[in-house]
C-alpha positions, 0 to 999 in steps of 0.5 A: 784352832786359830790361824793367821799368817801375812805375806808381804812384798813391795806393793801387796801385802796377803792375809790368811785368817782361818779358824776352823771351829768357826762357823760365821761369815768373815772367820775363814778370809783370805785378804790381798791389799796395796800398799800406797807408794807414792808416783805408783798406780796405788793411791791410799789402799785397797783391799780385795776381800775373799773367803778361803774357798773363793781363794782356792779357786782363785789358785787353781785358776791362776795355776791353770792359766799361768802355767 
């Protein structure tokens, strides 16, 4: 089953692409880009890239830490 959802706010946008009968590297990733705007820190884009096990790690550090 495919899976695919996208999040946007005024500087990031968050990708999840999940598909759970596949087996190879890059079908399950979670992806955080900037998006440009000018006189910002943001210059072009750049993109984190992460599997989806690295981002539930991710959550649960956040999780702990900012609460």
């Amino acid at each position: 089953m495919n899976y695919s959802k996208t999040k946007s706010t005024k500087r990031f946008a968050y990708t999840v692409n999940r598909n759970d009968t596949a087996k190879q590297a890059g079908s399950n990733v979670v992806t955080i880009a900037t998006l440009p705007q000018e006189g910002q820190y943001s210059i072009g884009q750049t993109s984190l890239t992460m599997t989806v096990r690295e981002a539930k790690a991710l959550n649960r550090f956040l999780n702990e830490t900012l609460s």
